[in-house]
N, C-alpha and C positions, 0 to 999 in steps of 0.2 A: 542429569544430562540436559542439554539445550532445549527445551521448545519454545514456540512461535505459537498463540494459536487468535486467529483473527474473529472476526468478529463483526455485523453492522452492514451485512449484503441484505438484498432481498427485490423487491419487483417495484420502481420506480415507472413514470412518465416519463417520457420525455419535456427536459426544461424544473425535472426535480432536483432534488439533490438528497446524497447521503451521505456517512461518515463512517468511515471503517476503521476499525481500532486492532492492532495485535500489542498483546500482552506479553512478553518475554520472561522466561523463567532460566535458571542454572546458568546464568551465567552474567557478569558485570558488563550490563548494559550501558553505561554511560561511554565506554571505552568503544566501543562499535557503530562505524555509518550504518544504516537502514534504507532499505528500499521498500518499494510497492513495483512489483510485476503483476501482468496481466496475459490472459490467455485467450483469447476468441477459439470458437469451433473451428477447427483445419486450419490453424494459423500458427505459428511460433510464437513461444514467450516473449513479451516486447517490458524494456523497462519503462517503468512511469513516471517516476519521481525518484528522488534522491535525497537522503538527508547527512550531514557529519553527524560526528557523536555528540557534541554541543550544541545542535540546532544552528548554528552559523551560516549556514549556506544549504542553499536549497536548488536543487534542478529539477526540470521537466523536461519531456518528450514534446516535442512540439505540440502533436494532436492534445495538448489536454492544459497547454502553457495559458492561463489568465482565468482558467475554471477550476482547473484542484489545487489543493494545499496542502504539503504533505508538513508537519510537525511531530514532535515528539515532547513526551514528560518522562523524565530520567529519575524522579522519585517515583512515576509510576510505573517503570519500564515498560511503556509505552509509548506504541508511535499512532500518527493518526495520516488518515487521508479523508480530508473534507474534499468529495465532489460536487461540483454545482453546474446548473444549466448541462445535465446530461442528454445525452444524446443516444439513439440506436447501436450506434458504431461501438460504443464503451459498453457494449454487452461481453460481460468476457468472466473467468474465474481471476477474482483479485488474489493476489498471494503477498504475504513481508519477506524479509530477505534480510537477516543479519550478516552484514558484511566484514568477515574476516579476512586479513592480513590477502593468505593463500586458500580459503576456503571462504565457507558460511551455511548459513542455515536457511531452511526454508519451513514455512507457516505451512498447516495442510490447505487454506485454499479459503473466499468464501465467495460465495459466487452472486453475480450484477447482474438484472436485466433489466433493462430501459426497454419498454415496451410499452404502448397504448393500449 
């Protein structure tokens, strides 16, 4: 079966930076866009970034457009989100997100705090 499992959260500054990696298993990765969702306490899911299956194109969410980078390595069925210059506000549960046709998967989760 499908998993997702992420990976590279933990308690930054404000103005650090980190990298967050999910690892894909059971299933041919190259074929599938990927995302990075994010969750704040009492907020809705918001997406982060965007990737195609080839790495070709890449989107962000405003809030986060000139500071993260989301890429991907397809021999290593893995995606990345380099964060930088974080901030309090990008306190949230990061999640990946293989994105299928009519469905997809989701990573259990790893969680971000920008804190002083």
């Amino acid at each position: 079966q499908v998993q997702l499992v992420e990976s590279g959260g933990g308690l930054v500054r404000p103005g650090g930076s980190l990298r967050l990696s999910c690892v894909a298993s059971g299933v041919t990765f190259s074929r599938y866009a990927m995302r990075w969702y994010r969750q704040a306490p009492g907020k809705e899911r918001e997406l982060v970034a965007n990737i195609t299956s080839i790495g070709d194109t890449t989107n962000y969410a405003d809030s986060v457009k000139g500071r993260f980078t989301i890429s991907r390595d397809n021999a290593k069925n893995t995606v990345y989100l380099q964060m930088n210059s974080l901030k309090p506000e990008d306190t949230a549960v990061y999640y990946c997100y293989l994105k299928m046709r009519f469905s997809g998967y989701w990573g259990q989760g790893t969680q971000v705090t920008v804190s002083s």
